[in-house]
N, C-alpha and C positions, 0 to 999 in steps of 0.2 A: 504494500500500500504506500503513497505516493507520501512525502512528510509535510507537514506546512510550513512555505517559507519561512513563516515570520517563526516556528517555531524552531526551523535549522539557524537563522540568523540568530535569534535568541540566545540560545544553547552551545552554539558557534562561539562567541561572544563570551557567554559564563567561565564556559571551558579555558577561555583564554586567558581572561582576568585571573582566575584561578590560579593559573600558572604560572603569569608572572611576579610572583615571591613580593619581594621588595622595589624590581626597581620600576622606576620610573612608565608609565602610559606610554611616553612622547620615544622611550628606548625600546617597549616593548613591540611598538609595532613594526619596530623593522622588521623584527626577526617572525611576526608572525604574516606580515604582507611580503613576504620574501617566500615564505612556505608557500603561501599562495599562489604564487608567482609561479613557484615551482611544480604546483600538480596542476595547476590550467595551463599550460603549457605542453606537461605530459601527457596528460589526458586529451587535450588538442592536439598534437603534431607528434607524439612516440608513433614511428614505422611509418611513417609518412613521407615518400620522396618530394624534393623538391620545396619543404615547406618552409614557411616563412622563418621559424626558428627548428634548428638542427637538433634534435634529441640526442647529444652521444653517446654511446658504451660506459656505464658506470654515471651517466651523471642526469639520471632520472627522478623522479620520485618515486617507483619501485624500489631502486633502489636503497634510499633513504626509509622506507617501509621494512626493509630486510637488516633496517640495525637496528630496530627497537631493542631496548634489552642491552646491546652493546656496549662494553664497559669504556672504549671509545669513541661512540657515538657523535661526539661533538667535532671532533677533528676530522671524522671521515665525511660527518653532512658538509663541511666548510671546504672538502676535495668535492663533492657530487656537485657542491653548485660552481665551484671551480672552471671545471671541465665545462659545464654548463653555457658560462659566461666565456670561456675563452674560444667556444665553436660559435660563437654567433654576437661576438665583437660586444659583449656585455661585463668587459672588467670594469669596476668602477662603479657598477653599478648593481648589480644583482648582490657580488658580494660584499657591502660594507659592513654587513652585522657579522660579527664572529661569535660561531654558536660553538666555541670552545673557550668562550671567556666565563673564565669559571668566578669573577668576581660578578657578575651579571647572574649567571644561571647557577652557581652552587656550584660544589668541585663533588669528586668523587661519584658517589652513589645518588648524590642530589642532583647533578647534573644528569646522568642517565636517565634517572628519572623522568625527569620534568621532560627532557626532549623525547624522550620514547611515549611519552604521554601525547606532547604535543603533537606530533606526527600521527599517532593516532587518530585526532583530532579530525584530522584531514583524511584521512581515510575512510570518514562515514562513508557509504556508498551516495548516502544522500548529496555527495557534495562529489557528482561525477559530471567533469565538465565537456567530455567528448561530446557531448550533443547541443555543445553550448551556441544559440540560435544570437546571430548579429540582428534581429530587429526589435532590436530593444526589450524584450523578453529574457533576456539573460540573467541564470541564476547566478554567472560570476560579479557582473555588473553591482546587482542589489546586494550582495553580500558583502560586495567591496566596500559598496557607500557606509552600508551599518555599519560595519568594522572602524572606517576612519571616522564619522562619527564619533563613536563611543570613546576611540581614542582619542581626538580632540576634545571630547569633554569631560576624559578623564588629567589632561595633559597641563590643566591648568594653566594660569593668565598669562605667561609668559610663552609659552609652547604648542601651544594650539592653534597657531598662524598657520601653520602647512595646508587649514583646510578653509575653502572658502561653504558656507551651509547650502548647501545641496537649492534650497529654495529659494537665497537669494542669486545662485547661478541661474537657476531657469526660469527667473524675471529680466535677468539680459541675455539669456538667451533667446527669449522672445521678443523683445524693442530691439535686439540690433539689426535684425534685416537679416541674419545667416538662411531663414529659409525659406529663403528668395531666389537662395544661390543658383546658377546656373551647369557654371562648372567647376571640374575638382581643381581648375587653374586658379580659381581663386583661392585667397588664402587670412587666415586666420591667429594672432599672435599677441602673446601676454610675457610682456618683459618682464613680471614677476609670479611664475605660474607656480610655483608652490609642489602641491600633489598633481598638479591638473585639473582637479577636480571643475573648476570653472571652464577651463580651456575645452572641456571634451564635453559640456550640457550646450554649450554654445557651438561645437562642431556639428554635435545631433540634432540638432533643431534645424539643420540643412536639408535637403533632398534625398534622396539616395544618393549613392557617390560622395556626397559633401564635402567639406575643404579639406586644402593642405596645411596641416597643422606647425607653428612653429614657437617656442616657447624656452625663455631662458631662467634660470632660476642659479640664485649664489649660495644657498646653503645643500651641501654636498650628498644628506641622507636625503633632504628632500627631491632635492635634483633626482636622486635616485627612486623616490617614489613615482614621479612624476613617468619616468623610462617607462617603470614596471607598468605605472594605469594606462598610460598607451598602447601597454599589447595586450593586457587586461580587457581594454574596452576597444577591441579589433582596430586599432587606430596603430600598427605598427612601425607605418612608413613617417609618422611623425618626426621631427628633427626637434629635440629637447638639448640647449645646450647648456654645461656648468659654468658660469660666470656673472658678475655683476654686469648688468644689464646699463647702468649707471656710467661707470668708471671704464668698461669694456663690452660694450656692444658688439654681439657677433654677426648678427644678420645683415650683411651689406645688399646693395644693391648688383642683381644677375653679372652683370660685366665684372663688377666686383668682387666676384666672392671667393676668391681665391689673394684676394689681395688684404690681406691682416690691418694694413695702413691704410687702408682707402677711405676717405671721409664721407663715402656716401652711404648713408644707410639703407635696406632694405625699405621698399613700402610694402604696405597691407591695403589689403581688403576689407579687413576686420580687425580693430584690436581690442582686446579684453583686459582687466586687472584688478588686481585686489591688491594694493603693495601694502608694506609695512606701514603702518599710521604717524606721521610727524616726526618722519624718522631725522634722527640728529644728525647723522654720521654719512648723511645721501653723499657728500659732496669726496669722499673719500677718494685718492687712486687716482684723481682729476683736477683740474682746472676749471670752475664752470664758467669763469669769465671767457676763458679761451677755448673754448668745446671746440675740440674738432668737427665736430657734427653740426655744430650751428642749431644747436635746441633751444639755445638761450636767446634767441634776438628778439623776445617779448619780453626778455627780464628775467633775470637770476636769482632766484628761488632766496629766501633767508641762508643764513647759512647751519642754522639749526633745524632747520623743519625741510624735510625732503618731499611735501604732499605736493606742490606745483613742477617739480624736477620732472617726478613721474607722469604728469598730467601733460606737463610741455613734450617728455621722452616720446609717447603716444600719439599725440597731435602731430608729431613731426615723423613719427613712420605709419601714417597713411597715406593712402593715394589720396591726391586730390576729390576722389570720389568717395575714399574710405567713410568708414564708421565706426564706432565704437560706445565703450561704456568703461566708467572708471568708479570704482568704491574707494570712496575719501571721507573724511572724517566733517560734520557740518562745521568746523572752521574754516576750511576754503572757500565758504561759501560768502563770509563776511570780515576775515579779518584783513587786518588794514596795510601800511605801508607797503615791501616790495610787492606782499601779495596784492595790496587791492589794484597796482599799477597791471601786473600782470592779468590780472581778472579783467579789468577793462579792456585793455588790448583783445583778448579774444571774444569778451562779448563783440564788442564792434566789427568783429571778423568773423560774427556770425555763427563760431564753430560749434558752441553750446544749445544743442535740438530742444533739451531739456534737462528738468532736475528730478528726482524722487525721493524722496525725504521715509529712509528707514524707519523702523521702532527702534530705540535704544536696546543694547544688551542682546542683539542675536547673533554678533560675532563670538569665537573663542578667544581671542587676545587681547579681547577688551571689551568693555563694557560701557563705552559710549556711544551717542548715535553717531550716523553712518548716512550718507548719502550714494547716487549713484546718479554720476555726471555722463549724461549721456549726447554724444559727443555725430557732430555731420558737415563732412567737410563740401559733400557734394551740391549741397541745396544751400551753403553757408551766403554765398554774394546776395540773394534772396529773402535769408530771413529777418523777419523784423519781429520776432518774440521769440520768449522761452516759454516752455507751456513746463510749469510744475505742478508737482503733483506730491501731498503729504500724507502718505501711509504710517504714520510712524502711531495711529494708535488702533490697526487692525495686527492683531496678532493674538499667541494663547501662550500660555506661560508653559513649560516643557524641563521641569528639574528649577535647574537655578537660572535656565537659558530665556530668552523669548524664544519664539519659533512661528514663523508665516505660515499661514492656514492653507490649504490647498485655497478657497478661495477667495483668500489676500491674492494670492499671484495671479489668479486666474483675471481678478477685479484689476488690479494694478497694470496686467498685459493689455487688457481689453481698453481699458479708459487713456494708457497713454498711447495705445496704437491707433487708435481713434481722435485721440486728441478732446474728448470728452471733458466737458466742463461740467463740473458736479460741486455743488455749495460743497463747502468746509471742506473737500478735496483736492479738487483740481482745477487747475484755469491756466489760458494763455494771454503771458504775461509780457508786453510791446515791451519793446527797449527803450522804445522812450520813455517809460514809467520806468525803468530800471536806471534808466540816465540819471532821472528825477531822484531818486535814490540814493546818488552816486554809485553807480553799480555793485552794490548790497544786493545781495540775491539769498539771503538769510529768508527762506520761506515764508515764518510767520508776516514778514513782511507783508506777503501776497495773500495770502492765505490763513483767514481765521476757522482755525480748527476747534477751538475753544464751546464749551456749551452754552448754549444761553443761559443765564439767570433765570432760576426760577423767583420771582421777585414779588413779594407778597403785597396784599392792599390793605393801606393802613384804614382806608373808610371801610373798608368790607370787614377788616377787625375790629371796627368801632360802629358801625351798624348791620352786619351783616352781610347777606345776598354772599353768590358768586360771580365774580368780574367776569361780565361776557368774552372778555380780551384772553382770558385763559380757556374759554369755552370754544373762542375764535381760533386759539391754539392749535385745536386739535382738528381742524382744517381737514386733513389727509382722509382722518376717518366719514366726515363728512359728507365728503364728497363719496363715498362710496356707502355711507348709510344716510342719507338727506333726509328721512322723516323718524329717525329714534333719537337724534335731540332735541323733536320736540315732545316725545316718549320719557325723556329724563329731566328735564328742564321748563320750567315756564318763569314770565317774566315776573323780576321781584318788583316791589314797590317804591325801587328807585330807579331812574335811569341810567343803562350801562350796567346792572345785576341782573342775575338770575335768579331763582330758589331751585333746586331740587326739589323733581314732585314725584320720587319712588322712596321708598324706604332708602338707608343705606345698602340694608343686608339683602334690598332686591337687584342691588344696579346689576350683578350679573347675569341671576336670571332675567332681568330684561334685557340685556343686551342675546346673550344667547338665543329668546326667544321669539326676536321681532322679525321680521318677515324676512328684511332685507341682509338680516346676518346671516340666516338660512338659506337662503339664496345667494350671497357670496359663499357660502362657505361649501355649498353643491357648486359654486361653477368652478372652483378652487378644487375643490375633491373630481369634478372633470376633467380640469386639464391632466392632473395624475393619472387618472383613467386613459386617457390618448396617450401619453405616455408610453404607459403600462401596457397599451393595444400595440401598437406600434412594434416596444422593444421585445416584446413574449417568444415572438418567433426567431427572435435573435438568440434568446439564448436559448430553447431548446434545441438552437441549432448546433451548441457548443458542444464541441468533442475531442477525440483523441485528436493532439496534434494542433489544436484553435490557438489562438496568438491573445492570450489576456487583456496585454497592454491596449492594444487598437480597438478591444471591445470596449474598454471603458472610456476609451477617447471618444466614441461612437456614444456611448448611452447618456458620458457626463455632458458632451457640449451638445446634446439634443434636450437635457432635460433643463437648460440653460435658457436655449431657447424655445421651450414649451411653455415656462413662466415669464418668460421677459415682459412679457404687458401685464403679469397680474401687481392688480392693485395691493400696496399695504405688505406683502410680500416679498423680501426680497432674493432675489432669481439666487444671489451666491449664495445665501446661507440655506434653501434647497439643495442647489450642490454640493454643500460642506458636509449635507448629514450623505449623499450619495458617496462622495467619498473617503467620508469615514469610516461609513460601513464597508466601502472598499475596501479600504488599508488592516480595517479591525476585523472582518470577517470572510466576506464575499472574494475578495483575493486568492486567499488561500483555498474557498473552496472550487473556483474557477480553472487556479491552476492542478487541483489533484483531478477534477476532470479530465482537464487537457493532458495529462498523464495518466489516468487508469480509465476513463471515461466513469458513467453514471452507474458507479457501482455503490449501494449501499453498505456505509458504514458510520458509527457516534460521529465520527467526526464531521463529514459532511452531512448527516442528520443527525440530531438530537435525537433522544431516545421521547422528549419532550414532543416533539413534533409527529411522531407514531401514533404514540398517545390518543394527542389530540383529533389527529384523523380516525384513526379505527376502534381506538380502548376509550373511548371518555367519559363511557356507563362504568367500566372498573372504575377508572377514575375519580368518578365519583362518591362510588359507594367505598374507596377507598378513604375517600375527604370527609366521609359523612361517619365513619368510623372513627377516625381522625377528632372531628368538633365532638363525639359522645365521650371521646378518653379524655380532649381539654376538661367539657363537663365535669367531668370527675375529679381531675386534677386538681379543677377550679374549686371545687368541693373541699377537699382536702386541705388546700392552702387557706380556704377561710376557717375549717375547723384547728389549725394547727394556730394560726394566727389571734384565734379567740383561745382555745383555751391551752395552749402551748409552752404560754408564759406564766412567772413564777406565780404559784398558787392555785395552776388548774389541773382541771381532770386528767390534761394529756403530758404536763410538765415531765411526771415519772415515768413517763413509756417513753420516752426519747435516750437513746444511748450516748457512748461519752462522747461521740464528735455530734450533740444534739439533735439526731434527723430522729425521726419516728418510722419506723421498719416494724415488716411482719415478726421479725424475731426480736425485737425489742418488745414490743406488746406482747407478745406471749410469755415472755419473761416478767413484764410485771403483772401480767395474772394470773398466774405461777406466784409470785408475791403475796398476792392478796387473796388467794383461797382460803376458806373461812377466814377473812376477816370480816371483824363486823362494820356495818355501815358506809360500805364499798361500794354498793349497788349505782350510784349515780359514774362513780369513775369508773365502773366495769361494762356500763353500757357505753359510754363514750369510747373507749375503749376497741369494744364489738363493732360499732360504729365505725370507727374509721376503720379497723381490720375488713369488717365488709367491702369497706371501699377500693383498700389496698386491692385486695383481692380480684373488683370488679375493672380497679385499672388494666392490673394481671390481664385478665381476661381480654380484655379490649387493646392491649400492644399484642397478643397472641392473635387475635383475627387480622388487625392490621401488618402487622407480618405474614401473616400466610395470605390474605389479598396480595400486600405486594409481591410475594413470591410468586403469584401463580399470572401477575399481572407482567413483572418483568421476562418470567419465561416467554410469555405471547410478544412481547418485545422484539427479545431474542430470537424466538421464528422469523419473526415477520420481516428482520434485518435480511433473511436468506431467501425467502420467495418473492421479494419483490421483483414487477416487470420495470423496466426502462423506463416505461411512459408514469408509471407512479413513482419510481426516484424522481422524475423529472416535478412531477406536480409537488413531492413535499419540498423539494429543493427549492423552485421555483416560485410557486404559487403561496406555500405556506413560509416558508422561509424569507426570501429574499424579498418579494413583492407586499409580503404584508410586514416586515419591519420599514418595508421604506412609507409604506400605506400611513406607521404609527408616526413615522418620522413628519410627514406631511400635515398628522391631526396634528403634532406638536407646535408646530408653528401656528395653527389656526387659534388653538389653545393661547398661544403666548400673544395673540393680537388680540382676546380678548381679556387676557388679563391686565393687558397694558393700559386697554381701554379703560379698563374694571378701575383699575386702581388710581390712574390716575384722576377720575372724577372720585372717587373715595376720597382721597387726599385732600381734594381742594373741598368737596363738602365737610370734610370736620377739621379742613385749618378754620372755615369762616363759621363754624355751626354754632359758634357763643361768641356772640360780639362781647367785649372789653366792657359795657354799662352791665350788661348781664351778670357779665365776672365779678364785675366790682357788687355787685347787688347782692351775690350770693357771698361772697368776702364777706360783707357786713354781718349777714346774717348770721354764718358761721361765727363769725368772733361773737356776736353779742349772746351767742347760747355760750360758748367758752368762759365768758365773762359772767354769765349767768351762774355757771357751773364754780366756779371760783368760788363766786359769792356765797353759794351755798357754804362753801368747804370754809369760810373764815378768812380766805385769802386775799385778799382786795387790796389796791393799790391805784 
């Protein structure tokens, strides 16, 4: 039976922490992404002429399989990847972890250990990559990202640079324009690419075929992670090179590139980045007054902060028609001196398409906000604004991290590829207003994201009513219910109020039961139904061999645009619960289809879901067995709780850890035979012993119901046909949690409604002369009450 992803990732993952001992996250994953390295690779291309990387004699992961156990272990894997790296020009790169450093992994029998474990590891069958499919289905792919993940945020504030988050790579992946591409001539390039991890969400979002990859990076394990995710995520022919990018740029331009001295640099098509943040040390190794490269002729960066170095570095290797997108820190966007001269210069030149304003705290190396300057040299003579755009309070909290919603990215791609102006979001923003400004491009500038005040009325606290203006508020709903605010409200006795004319404790039930809520909330529960009509036949169609990814790319931006005109509803947060049930359930059970097809087992049904279809008379009569033993229980805890305590009937039947048991009771009536005048504690006694008894009784049927109910379970897991896995999968399963997911929203629009007229009825429901009325009153019985007592003053 097929395993669930998220459960191989998971366990993947555990396994590994486990075993690295003492040191460090940011050390331990070289040597377990280097494993990696090494059995996708084998498992890809062992006995394969001609392939892209040469499998040699001895330097496989079989054969690192055949030293578990081995008392030298560590020194022969550090020859297997040897051999490895030196048939397919990977010295430098595969091997920098030495899994014979016994101050890392333990010496002696600890070191055996750990690595005969680890290799293990990788051995599950579940984790066989010979069949590993390039259309983005790939189980090496998904298990890569978790893995750096988890290391990045186990790797702590300083260490965790190497990864750019997965979510905010495929929000530039999708505004740069990459899948537009034409041919694989174009090309693609981040002078501080890290793990890659950005460089290659930003290649995929190409066509088939997609760009030619180019990518430099100066820290030497990373550089080498970077190699590895390249063949990892079938991007082989990439060209990854080791150096600062800064002080020694290696991508020249074609005529060039054999020429080490040549001041021209390569252009791009595409460039991406995520550099180090205000880095101090940018100017290292160099000159920038006298750049050979001429990066600087807009102005030379401070000389402690390196955030415009990189942004100038970029600017200047694209084509005139290039593109790009750069993650910097929101001070470049307004601080002052050499930057604000530089900042100017390239507004005026047009180069800045736009801004996107992060949530703080979803990086690893730091915890301040973040922008994402996105960058067009092609349309540049032309433009006369930036269209920005401030997400920085769509996100969910993820450990100690933020983390982008699937639709944060989905809202974020859609609105600034559109160019979508939406209150307290997004707008395009003239350069002449930014002129106005002195080219300050600090978002809130543009853009008040800020909530309104909720701002209360001091006449409506001093005589009542509800300010129509707060009633005028709720606009949105209005318009789609036009006659139940005159259902909740009628006019008060001053102008500009209202009164409330339901109870409080009715405004729900009337909201729920007026015409027009019933009626949105059936054309609402429709469009799910088209939905639902629509995609049914999609996935009974899913089988051995079906491609995951492209189904959910299919159901999720259909059911985007199934809601997009519903009122009051918003289309993403529909897609949010689609795919969360993706990622938390539906995933998983999509893909052990697409690997055993619709065979029933717990894991793709519930035993719950049986149940319900065929048992739900057992069921019941199991529940109803169930509520007669509470009954009794219930019984039992009032009589324990009456007379249990010191000086009652049942105090001396309870034993020395104080519960009341059938053999404790028997024991004190055994006490009290012939004594005299026991009769009352002896029938309390009989009493609850009856009861004990009748509980007995009542966990004995409800045990044997459930046994004779899970056995029919258990059948019914082995005869089912096809077309009934399909309906409980399908129909009971999938379509009715997304069914509840749907009411949920309807739910949350009338609660919102609910409460907000709750609220403003009992901030104004006692004007201040009221209060003060009843103030008096109270004190002067207080004062009455005194008087009585002597106490006066």
């Amino acid at each position: 039976m097929a395993i669930k992803k998220s459960e191989l990732y998971s366990s993947l993952w555990k396994s590994c922490d486990e075993l690295r001992g003492g040191m460090d996250a940011s050390q331990y994953k070289d040597y377990v992404l280097v494993l990696l390295f090494v059995k996708y690779v084998s498992d890809k291309y062992a006995g394969q002429p001609d392939a892209l990387i040469e499998i040699p004699e001895g330097g496989s992961f079989k054969d690192m399989v055949a030293l578990k156990g081995n008392i030298e272990i560590g020194d022969k894997m550090n020859k297997i990847i040897s051999k490895l790296a030196e048939g397919n020009e990977l010295k430098g790169v595969i091997d920098v972890a030495d899994f014979n450093d016994s101050d890392k992994l333990g010496k002696g029998r600890e070191m055996q250990e750990r690595l005969s474990n680890l290799v293990a590891i990788f051995e599950n069958p579940a984790l066989d990559f010979s069949k590993n499919r390039a259309d983005g289905d790939d189980l090496l792919g998904d298990a890569y990202e978790y893995l750096m993940r988890h290391f990045a945020t186990e790797s702590g504030k300083s260490k965790g640079q190497f990864y750019t988050p997965a979510e905010v790579s495929r929000i530039i992946a999708k505004i740069i324009g990459t899948s537009k591409v034409t041919s694989q001539s174009q090309t693609i390039y981040d002078p501080t690419c890290g793990s890659g991890s950005l460089l290659l969400k930003a290649a995929d979002e190409a066509p088939t075929g997609g760009v030619t990859i180019y990518g430099q990076e100066m820290d030497n394990a990373t550089f080498s992670l970077a190699r590895m995710n390249m063949f990892l995520h079938n991007h082989p022919t990439a060209t990854i090179w080791h150096d600062n990018s800064l002080s020694s740029p290696y991508f020249k331009r074609d005529e060039d590139e054999n020429n080490p001295a040549s001041s021209h640099l390569k252009k791009f098509d595409f460039a991406v980045a995520n550099p180090p943040f205000s880095n101090k040390s940018w100017s290292n190794g160099f000159d920038p007054f006298e750049d050979l490269y001429g990066r600087f002729e807009l102005g030379v960066p401070p000389a402690k902060n390196g955030d415009y170095a990189f942004l100038l570095h970029i600017l200047h290797s694209l084509k005139s028609t290039g593109k790009g997108a750069v993650i910097l820190p929101h001070g470049v966007l307004f601080r002052g001196n050499a930057e604000a001269t530089i900042r100017e210069k390239i507004i005026r030149r047009g180069y800045i398409k736009g801004i996107i304003g992060l949530p703080a705290n979803l990086f690893y190396g730091t915890g301040i906000p973040a922008c994402i300057i996105v960058l067009d040299k092609e349309n540049a003579a032309s433009r006369t604004g930036i269209f920005m755009l401030d997400a920085s309070k769509g996100f969910v909290k993820d450990g100690n991290k933020n983390r982008l919603r699937h639709q944060d990215i989905h809202k974020i791609a859609d609105v600034f590829n559109r160019q979508i102006e939406l209150p307290k979001y997004s707008r395009m923003v003239s350069v002449a207003e930014i002129e106005s400004n002195d080219y300050n491009l600090n978002i809130p500038r543009y853009i008040d994201s800020t909530e309104a005040e909720d701002i209360h009325d001091i006449q409506a606290h001093l005589l009542g009513g509800i300010p129509d203006r707060d009633i005028l508020a709720l606009d949105d709903y209005w318009q789609v219910f036009p006659t139940l605010k005159v259902h909740l409200f009628t006019d008060g006795t001053r102008t500009g109020y209202s009164q409330l004319c339901v109870e409080s404790a009715q405004i729900k039930q009337t909201i729920l039961t007026h015409p027009e809520f019933v009626t949105y909330t059936q054309a609402i529960t429709e469009l799910f139904e088209q939905w639902r009509t629509k995609h049914t036949p999609t996935l009974q169609n899913i089988a051995i061999g079906s491609h995951p990814k492209p189904l959910i790319e299919e159901l999720s931006e259909d059911i985007l645009q199934t809601f997009a005109a519903a009122s009051l509803i918003d289309k993403y947060d529909v897609y949010q619960h689609l795919m969360s049930y993706w990622g938390d359930i539906m995933q998983d059970d999509v893909y052990m289809i697409a690997l055993d097809g619709w065979k029933a087992n717990s894991d793709l049904i519930p035993s719950q879901l049986i149940i319900k279809r065929y048992f739900a008379a057992e069921q019941q009569q199991i529940e109803a067995l169930e509520a007669a033993r509470e009954a009794i229980s219930s019984q039992l805890q009032e009589l324990d709780e009456e007379h249990g305590g010191e000086g009652g009937l049942l105090e001396e039947g309870k034993n020395e850890k104080g519960k009341i048991t059938k053999t404790s009771i028997k024991a004190r009536q055994q006490d009290l035979f012939g004594e005299p005048d026991t009769e009352d504690e002896l029938a309390m006694l009989n009493r609850y012993l009856d009861l004990l008894e009748q509980e007995a009784e009542a966990n004995r049927k409800i045990k044997t119901a459930q046994k004779v109910l899970d056995a029919k379970v258990t059948a019914k897991y082995k005869v089912p046909s096809e077309d009934e896995v399909k309906t409980l999968v399908i129909e009971d399963k999938w379509l009715t949690t997304l069914a509840a997911d749907i009411q949920s929203e309807l739910n949350r629009i009338s609660q919102a409604l609910t409460g907000r007229i709750k609220e403003l009825a009992e901030r104004y429901s006692i004007p201040l002369p009221k209060l003060t009325e009843d103030v008096e009153i109270l004190s002067s019985k207080v004062d009455e009450h005194l008087t009585k007592m002597g106490m006066v003053w």
